[in-house]
N, CA and C atoms of all chains as a GROMACS GRO file, in nm:
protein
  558
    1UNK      N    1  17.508  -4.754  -4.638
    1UNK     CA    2  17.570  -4.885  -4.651
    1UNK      C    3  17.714  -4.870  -4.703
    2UNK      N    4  17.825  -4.946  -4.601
    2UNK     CA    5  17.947  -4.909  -4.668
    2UNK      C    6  17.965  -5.030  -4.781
    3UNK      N    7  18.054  -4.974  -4.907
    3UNK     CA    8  18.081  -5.005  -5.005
    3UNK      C    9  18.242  -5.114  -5.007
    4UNK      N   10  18.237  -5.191  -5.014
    4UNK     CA   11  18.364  -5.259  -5.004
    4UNK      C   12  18.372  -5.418  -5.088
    5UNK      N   13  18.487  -5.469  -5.086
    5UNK     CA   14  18.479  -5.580  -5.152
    5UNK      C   15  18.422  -5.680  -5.153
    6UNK      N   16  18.355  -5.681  -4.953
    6UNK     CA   17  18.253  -5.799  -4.956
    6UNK      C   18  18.186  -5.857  -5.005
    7UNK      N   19  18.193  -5.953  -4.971
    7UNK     CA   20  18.014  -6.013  -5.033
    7UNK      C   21  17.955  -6.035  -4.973
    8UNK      N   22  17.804  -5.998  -5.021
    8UNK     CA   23  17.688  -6.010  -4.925
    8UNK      C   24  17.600  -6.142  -4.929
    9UNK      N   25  17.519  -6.166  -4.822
    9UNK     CA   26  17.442  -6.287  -4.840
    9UNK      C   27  17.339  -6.217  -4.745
   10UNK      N   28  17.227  -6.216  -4.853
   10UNK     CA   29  17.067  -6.163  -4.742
   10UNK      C   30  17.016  -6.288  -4.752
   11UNK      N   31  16.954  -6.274  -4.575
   11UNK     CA   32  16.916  -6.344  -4.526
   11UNK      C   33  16.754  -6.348  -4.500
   12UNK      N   34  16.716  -6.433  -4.554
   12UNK     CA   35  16.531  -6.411  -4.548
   12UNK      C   36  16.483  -6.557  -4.478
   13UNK      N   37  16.371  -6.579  -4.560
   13UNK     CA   38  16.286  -6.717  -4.457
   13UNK      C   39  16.305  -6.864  -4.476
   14UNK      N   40  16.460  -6.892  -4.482
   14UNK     CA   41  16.475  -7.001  -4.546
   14UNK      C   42  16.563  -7.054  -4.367
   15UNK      N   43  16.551  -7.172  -4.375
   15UNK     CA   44  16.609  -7.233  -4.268
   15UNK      C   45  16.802  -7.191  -4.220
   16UNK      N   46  16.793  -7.178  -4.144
   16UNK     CA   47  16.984  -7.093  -4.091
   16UNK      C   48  17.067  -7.186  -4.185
   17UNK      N   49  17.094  -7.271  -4.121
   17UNK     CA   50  17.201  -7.353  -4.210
   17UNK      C   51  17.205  -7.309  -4.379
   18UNK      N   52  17.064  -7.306  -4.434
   18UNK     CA   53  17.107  -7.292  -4.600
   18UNK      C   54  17.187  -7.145  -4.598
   19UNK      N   55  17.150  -7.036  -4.502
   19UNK     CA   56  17.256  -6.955  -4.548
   19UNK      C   57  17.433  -6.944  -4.462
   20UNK      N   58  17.412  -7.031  -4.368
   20UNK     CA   59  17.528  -7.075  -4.326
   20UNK      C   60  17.623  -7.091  -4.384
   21UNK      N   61  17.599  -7.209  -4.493
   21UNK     CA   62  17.646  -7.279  -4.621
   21UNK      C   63  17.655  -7.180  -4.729
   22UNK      N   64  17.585  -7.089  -4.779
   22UNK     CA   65  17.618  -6.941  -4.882
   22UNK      C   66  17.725  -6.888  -4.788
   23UNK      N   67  17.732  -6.855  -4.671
   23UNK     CA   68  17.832  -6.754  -4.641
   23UNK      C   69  17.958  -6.824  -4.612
   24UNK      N   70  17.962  -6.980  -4.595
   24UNK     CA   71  18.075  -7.055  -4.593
   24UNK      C   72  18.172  -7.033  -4.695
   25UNK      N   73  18.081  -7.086  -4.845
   25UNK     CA   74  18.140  -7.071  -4.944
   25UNK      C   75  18.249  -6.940  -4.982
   26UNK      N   76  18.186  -6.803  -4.935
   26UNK     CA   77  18.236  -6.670  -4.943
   26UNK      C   78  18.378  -6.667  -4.845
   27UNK      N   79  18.351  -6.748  -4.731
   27UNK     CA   80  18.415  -6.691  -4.584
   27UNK      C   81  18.578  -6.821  -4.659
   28UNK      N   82  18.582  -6.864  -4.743
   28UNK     CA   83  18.675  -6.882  -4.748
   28UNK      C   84  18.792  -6.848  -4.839
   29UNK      N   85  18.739  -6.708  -4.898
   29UNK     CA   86  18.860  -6.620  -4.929
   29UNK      C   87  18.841  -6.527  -4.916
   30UNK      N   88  18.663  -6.446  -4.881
   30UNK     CA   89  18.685  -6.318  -4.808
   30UNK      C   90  18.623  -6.280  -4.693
   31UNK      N   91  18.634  -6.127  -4.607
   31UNK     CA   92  18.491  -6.132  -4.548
   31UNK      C   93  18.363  -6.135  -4.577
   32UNK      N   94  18.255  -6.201  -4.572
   32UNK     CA   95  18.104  -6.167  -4.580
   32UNK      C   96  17.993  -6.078  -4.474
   33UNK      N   97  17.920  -6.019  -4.552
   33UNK     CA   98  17.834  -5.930  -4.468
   33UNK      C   99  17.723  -5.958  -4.536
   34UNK      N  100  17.605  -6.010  -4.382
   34UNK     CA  101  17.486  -6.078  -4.358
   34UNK      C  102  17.377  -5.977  -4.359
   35UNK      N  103  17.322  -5.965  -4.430
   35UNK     CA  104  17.192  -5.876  -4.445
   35UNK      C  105  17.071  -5.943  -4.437
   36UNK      N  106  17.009  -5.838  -4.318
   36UNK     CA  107  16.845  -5.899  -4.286
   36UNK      C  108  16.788  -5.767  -4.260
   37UNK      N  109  16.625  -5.783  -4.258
   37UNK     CA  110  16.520  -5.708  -4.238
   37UNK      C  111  16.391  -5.792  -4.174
   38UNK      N  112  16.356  -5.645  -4.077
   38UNK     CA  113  16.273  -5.743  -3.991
   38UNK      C  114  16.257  -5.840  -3.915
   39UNK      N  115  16.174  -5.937  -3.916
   39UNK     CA  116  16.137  -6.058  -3.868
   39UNK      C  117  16.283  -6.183  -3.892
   40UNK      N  118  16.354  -6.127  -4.005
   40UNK     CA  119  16.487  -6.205  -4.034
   40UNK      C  120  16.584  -6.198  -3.942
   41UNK      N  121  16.614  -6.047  -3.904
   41UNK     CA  122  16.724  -6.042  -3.824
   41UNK      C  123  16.760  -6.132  -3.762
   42UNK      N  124  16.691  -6.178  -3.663
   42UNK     CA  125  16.697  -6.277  -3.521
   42UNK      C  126  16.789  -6.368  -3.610
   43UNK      N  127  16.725  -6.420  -3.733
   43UNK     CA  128  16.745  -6.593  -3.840
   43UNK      C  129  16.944  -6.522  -3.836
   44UNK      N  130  16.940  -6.372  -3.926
   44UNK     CA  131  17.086  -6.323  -3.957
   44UNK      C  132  17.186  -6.387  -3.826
   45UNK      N  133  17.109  -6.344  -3.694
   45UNK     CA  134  17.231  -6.333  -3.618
   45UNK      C  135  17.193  -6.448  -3.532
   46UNK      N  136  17.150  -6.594  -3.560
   46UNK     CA  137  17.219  -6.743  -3.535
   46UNK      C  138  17.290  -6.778  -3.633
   47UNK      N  139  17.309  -6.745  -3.781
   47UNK     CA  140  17.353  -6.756  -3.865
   47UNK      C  141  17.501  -6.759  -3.887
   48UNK      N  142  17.516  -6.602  -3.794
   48UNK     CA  143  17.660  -6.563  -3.769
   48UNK      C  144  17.707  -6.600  -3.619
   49UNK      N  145  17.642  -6.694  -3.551
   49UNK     CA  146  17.676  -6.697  -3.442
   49UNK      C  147  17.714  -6.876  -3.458
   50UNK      N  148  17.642  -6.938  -3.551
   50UNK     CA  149  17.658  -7.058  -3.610
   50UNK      C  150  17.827  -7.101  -3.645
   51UNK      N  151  17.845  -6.989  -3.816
   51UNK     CA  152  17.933  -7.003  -3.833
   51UNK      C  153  18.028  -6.968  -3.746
   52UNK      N  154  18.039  -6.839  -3.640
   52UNK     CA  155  18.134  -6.845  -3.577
   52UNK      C  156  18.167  -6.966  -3.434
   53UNK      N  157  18.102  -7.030  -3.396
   53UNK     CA  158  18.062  -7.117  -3.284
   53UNK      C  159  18.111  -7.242  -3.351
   54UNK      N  160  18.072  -7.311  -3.477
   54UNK     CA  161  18.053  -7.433  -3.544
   54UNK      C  162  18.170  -7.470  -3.664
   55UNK      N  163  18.168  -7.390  -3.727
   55UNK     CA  164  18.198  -7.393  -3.861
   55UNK      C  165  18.343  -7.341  -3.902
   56UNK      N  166  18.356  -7.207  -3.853
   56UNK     CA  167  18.479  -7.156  -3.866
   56UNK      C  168  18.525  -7.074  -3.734
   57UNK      N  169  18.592  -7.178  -3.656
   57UNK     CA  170  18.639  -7.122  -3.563
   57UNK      C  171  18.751  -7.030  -3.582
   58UNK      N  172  18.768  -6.918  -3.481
   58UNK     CA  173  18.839  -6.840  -3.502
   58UNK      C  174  18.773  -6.676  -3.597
   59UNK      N  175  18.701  -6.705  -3.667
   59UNK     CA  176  18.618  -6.624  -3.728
   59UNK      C  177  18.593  -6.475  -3.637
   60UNK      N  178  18.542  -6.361  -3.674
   60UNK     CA  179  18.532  -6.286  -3.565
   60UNK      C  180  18.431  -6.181  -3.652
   61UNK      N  181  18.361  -6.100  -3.547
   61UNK     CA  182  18.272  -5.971  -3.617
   61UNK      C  183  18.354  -5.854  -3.638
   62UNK      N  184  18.315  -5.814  -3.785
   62UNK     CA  185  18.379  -5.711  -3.798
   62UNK      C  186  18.266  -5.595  -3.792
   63UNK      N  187  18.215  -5.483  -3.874
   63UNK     CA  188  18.127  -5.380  -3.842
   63UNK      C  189  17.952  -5.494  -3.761
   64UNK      N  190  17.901  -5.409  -3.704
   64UNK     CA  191  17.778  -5.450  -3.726
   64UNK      C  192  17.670  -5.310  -3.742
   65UNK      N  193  17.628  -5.319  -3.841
   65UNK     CA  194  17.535  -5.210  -3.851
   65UNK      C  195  17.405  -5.204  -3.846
   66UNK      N  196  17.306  -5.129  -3.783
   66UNK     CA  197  17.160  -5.107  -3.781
   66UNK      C  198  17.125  -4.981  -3.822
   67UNK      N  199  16.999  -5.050  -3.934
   67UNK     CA  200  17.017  -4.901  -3.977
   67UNK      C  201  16.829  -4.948  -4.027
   68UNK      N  202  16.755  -4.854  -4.067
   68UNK     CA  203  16.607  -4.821  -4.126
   68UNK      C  204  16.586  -4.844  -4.237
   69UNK      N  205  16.535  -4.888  -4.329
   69UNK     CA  206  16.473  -4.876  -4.434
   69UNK      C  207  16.364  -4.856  -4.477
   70UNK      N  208  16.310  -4.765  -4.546
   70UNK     CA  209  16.149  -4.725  -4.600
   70UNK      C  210  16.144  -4.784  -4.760
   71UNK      N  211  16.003  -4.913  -4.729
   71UNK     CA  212  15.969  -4.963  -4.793
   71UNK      C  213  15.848  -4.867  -4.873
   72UNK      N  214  15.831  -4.850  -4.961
   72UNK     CA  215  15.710  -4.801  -5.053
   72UNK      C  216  15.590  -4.886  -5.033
   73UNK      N  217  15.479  -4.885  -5.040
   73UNK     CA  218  15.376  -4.999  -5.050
   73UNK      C  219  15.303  -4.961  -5.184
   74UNK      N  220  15.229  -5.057  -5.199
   74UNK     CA  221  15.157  -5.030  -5.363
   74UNK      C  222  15.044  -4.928  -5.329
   75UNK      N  223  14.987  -4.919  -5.230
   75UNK     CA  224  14.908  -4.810  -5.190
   75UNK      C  225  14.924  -4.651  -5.146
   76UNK      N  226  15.093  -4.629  -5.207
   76UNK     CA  227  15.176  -4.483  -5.186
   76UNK      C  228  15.179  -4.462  -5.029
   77UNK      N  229  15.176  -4.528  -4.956
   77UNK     CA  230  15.211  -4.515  -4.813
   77UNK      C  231  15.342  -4.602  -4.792
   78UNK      N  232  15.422  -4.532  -4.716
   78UNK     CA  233  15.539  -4.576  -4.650
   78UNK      C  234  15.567  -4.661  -4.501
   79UNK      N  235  15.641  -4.785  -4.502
   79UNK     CA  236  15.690  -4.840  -4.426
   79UNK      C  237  15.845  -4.862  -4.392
   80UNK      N  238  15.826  -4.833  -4.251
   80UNK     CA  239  15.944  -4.814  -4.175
   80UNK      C  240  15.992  -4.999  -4.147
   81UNK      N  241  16.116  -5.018  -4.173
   81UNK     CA  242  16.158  -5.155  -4.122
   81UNK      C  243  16.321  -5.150  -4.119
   82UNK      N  244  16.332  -5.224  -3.972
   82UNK     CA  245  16.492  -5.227  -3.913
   82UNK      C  246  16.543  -5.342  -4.004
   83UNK      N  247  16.688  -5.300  -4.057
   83UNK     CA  248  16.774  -5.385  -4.093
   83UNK      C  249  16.916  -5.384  -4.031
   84UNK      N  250  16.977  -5.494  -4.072
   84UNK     CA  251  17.086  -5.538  -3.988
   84UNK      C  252  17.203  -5.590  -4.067
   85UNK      N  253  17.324  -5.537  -4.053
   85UNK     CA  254  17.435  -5.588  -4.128
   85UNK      C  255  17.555  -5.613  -4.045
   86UNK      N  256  17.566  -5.743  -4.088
   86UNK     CA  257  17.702  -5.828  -3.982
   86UNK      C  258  17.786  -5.837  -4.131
   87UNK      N  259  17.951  -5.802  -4.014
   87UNK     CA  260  18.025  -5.829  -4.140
   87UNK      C  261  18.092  -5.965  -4.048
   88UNK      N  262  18.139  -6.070  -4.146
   88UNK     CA  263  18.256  -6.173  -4.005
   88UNK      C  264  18.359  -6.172  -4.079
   89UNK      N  265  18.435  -6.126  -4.061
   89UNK     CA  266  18.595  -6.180  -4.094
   89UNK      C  267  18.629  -6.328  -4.110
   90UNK      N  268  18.722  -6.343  -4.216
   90UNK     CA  269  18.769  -6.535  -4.188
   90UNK      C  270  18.879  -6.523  -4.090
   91UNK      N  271  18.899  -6.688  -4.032
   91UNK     CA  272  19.026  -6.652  -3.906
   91UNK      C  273  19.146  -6.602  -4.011
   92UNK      N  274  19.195  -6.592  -3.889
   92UNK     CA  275  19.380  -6.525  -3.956
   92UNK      C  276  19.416  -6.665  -3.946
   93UNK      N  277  19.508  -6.651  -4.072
   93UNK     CA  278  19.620  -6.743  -4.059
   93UNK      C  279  19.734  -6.726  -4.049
   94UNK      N  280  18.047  -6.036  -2.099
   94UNK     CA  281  17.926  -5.929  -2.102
   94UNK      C  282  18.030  -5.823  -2.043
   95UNK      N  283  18.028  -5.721  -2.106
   95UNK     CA  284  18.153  -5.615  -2.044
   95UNK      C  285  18.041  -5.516  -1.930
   96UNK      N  286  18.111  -5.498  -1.810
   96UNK     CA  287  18.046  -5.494  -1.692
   96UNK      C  288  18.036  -5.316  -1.687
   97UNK      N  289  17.928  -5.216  -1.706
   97UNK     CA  290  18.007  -5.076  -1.698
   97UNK      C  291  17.874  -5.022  -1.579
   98UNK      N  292  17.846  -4.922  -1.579
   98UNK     CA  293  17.771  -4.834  -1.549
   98UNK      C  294  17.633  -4.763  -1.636
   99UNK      N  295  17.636  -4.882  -1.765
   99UNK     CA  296  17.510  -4.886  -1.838
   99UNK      C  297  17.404  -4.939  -1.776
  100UNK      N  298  17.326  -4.888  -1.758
  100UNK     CA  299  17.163  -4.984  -1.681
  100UNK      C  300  17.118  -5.052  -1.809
  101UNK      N  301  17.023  -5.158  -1.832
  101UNK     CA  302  17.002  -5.237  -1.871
  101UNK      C  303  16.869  -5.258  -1.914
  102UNK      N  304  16.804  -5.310  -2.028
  102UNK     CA  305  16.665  -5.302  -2.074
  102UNK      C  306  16.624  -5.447  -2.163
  103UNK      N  307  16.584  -5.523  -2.075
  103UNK     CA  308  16.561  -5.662  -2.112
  103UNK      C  309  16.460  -5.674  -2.205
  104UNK      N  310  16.474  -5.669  -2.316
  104UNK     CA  311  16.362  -5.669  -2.433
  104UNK      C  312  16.257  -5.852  -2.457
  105UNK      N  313  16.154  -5.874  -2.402
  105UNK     CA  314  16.106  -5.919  -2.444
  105UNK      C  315  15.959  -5.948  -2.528
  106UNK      N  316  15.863  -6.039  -2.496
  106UNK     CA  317  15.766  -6.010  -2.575
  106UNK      C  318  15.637  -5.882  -2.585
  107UNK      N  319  15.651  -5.803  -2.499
  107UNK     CA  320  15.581  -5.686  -2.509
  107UNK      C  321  15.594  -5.600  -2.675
  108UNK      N  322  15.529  -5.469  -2.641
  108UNK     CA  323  15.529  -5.427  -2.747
  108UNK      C  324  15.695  -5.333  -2.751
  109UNK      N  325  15.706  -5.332  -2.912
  109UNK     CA  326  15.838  -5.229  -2.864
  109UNK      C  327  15.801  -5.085  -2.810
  110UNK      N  328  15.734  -5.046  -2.804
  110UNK     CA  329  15.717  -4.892  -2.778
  110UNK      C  330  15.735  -4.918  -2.595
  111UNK      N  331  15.662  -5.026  -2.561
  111UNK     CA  332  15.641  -5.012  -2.382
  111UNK      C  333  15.798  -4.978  -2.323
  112UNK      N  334  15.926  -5.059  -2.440
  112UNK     CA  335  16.092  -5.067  -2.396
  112UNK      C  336  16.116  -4.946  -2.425
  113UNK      N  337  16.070  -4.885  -2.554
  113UNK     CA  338  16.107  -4.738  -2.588
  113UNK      C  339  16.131  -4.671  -2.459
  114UNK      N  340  15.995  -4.656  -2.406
  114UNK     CA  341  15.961  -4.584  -2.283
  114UNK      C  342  16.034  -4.601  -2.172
  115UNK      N  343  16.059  -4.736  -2.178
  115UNK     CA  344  16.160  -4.769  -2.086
  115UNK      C  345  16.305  -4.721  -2.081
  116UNK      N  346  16.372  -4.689  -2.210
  116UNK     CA  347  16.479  -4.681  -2.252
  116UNK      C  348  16.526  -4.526  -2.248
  117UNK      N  349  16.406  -4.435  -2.310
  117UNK     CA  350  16.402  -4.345  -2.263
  117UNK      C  351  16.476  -4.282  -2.132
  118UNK      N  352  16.357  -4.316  -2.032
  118UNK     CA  353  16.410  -4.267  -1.901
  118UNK      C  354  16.555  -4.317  -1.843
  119UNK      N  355  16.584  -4.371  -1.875
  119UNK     CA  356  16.728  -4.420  -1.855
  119UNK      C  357  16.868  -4.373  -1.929
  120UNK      N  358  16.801  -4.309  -2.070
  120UNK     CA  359  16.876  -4.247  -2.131
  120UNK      C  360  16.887  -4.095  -2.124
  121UNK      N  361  16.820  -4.049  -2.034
  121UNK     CA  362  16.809  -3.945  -2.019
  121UNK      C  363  16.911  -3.858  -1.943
  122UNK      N  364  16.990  -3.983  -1.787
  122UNK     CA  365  17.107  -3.988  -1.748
  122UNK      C  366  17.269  -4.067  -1.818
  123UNK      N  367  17.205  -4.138  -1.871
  123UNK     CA  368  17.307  -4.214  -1.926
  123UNK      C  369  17.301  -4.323  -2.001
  124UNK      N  370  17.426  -4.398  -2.055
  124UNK     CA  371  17.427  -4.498  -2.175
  124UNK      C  372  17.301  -4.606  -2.158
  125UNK      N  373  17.224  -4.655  -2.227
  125UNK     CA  374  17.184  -4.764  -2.226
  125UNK      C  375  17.185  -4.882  -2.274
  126UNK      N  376  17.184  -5.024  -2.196
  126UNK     CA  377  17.193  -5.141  -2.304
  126UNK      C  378  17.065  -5.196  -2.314
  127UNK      N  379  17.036  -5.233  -2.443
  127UNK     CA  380  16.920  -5.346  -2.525
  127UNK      C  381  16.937  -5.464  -2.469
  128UNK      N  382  16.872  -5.574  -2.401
  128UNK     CA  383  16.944  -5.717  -2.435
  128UNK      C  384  16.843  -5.804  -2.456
  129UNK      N  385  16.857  -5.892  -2.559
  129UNK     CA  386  16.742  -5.938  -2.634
  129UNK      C  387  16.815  -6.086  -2.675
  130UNK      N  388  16.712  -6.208  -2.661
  130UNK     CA  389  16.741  -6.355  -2.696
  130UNK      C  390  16.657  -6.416  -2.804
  131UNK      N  391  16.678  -6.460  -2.860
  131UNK     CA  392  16.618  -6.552  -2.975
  131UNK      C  393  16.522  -6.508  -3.060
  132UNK      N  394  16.386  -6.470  -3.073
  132UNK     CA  395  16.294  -6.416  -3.152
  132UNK      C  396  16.342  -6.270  -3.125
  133UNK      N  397  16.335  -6.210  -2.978
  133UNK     CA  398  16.296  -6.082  -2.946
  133UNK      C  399  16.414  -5.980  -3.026
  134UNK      N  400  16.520  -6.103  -3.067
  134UNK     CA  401  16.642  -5.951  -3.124
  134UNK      C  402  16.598  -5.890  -3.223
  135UNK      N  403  16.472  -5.951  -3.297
  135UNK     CA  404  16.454  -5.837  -3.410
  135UNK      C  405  16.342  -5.647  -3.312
  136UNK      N  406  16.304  -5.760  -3.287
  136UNK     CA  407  16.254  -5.654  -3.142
  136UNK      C  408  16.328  -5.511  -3.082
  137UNK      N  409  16.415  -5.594  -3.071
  137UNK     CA  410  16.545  -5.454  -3.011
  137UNK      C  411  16.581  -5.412  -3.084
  138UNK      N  412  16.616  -5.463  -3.170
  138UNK     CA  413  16.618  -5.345  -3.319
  138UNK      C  414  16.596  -5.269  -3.355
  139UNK      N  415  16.451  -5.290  -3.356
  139UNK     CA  416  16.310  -5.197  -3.376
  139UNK      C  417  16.334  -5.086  -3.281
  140UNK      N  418  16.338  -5.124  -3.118
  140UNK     CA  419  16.343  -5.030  -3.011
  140UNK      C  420  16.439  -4.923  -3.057
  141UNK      N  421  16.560  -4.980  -3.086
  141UNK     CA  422  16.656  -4.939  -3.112
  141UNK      C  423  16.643  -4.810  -3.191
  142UNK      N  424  16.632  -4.835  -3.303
  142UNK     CA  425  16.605  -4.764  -3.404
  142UNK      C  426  16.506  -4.659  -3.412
  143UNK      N  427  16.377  -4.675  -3.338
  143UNK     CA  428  16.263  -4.581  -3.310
  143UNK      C  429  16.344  -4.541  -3.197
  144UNK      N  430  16.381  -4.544  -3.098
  144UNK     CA  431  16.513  -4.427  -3.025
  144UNK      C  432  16.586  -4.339  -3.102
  145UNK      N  433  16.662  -4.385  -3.167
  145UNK     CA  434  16.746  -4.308  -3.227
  145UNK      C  435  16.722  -4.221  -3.322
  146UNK      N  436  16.593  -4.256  -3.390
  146UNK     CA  437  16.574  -4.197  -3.492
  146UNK      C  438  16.400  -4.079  -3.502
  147UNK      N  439  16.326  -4.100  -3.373
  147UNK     CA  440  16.200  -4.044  -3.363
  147UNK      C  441  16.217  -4.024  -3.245
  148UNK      N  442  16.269  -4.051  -3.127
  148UNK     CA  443  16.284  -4.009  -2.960
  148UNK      C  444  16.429  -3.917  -2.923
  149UNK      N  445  16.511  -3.970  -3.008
  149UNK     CA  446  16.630  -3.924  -2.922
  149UNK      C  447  16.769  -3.872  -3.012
  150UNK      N  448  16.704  -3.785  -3.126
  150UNK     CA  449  16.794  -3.774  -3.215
  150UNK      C  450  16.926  -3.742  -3.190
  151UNK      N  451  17.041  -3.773  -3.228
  151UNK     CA  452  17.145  -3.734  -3.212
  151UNK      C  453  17.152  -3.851  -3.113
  152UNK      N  454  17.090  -3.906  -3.070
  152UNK     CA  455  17.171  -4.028  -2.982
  152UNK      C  456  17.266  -4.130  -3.088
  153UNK      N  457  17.337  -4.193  -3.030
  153UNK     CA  458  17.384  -4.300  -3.129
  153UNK      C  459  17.449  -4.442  -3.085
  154UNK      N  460  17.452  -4.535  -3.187
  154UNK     CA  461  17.524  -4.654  -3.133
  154UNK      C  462  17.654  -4.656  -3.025
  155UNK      N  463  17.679  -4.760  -2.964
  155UNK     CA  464  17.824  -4.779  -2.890
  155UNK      C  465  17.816  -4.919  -2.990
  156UNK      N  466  17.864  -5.002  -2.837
  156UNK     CA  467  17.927  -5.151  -2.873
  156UNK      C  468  17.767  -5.170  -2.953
  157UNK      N  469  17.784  -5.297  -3.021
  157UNK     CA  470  17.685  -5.408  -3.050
  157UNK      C  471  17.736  -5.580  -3.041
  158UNK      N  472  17.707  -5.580  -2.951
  158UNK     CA  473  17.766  -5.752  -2.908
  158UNK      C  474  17.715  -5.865  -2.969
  159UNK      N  475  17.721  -5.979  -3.051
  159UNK     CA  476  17.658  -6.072  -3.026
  159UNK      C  477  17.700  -6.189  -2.980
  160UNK      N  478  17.632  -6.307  -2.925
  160UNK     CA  479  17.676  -6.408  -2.859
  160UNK      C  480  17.571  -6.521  -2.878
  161UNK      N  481  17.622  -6.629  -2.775
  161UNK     CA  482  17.538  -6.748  -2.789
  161UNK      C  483  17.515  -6.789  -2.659
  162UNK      N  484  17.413  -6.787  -2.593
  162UNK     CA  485  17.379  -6.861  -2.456
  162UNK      C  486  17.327  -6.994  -2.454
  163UNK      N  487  17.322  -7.044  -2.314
  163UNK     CA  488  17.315  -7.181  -2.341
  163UNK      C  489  17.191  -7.210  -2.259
  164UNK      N  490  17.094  -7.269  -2.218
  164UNK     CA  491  17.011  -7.265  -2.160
  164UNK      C  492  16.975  -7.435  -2.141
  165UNK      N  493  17.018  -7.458  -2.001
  165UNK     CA  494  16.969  -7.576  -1.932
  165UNK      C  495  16.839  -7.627  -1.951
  166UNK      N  496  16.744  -7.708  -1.994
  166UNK     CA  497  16.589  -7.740  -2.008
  166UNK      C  498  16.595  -7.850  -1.887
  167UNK      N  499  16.458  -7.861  -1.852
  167UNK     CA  500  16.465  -7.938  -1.737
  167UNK      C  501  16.430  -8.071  -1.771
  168UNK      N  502  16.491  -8.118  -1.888
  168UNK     CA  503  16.503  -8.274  -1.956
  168UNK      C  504  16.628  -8.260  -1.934
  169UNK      N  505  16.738  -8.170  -1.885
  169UNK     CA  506  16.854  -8.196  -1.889
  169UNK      C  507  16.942  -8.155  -1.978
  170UNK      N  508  16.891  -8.113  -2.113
  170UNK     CA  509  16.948  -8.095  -2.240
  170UNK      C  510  16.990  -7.979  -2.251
  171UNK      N  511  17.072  -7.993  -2.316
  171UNK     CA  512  17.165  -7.785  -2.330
  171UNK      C  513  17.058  -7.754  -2.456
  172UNK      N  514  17.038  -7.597  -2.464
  172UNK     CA  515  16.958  -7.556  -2.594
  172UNK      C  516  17.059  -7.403  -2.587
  173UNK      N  517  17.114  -7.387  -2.715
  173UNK     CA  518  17.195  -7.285  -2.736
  173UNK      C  519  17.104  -7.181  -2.828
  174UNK      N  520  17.104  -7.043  -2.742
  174UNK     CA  521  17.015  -6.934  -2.832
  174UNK      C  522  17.123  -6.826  -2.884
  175UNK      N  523  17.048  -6.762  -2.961
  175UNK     CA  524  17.160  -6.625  -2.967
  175UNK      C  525  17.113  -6.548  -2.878
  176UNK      N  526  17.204  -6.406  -2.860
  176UNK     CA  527  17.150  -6.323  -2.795
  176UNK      C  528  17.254  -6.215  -2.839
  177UNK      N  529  17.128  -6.080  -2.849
  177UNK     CA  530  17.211  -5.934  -2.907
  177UNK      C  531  17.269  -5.835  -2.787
  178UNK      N  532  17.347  -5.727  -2.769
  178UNK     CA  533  17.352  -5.613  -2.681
  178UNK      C  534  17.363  -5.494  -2.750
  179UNK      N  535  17.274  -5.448  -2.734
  179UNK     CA  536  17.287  -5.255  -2.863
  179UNK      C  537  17.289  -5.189  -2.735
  180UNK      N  538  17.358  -5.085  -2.739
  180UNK     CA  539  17.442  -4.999  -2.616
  180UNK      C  540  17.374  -4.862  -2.686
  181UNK      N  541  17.335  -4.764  -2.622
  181UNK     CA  542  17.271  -4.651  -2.737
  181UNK      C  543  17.343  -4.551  -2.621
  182UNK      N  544  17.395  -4.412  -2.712
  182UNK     CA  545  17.479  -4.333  -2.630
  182UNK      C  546  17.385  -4.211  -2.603
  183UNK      N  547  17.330  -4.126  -2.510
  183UNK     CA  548  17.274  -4.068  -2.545
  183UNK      C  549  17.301  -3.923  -2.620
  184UNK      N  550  17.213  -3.822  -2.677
  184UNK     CA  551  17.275  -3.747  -2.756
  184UNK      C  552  17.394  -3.617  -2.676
  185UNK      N  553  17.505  -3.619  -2.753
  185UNK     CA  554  17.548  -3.459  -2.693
  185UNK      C  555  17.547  -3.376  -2.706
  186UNK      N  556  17.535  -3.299  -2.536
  186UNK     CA  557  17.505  -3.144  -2.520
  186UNK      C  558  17.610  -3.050  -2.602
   0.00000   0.00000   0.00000
C-alpha cells in the first residue's frame, strides 16, 4: 500500500451515497483513496464513479490498485480476499 | 473502451475459477481484458488476482478502467451501472 498524504475512506455495507458524502468532504482539499474488500468492491467503484459522474465534475482516477489480503480466522486457518484501492484526484483549477 | 489486440473475458455470474480457465488460455498468447458490470466487478477481481498470483506468476496489471454504462430497460428508463476493465499482461520470457 503506497503511503502518501491521502485520505482514505473504506468502504463497507453501508448504502453508496453515505460514502460519497465522506469522500466529498476530503475531495475538497485533497486526493482521496477508496478502500474495499470483497463483496464491497463493486459498492467502492459506483462510489467513485458517482462522485466522478455527479458530484465533482472534472474529478479524475489517479492509481487504481488490486491487491490480496490474508485474513486470519479464529480457527488458525487463513483467508484469501481481493481488495481494491481507487485514488480520485479533485478537478484542477 | 481503448480498442487493441487484447481478446476479451466477460465476467459474469459463474464461478470465478470457470473465467480463470478462461483467461488462462488466452493469456498464454497474449494480453488479456476482464470486463465486469455491477455485482460481478468484485468477481473479476477475484479472477484477477487468483491469475496473477496462483496461475500465472509474474504476470501483471496494465490499464484498469473504470466507467459508467447506461442501460435502456424496456419501461423506457435509463439505469446507469458501473463497469470495471483489468487488462493482465502476461508474464516475461
Amino acid at each position: 500500500m503506497v503511503e502518501k498524504n491521502d485520505s482514505k475512506v473504506f468502504i463497507g455495507k453501508k448504502k453508496a451515497m453515505d460514502y460519497v458524502m465522506a469522500a466529498m468532504i476530503v475531495l475538497s482539499k485533497k486526493p482521496v483513496r477508496l478502500l474495499a474488500r470483497g463483496r464491497s468492491i463493486s459498492r467502492a467503484v459506483d462510489v467513485a464513479e458517482i462522485l466522478r459522474n455527479k458530484f465533482l465534475k472534472g474529478s479524475d482516477y489517479g492509481e487504481i490498485l488490486i491487491n490480496t489480503e490474508t485474513l486470519n480466522n479464529t480457527d488458525g486457518t487463513n483467508t484469501n480476499i481481493s481488495s481494491i484501492e481507487i485514488e480520485i484526484l479533485p478537478p484542477k483549477k
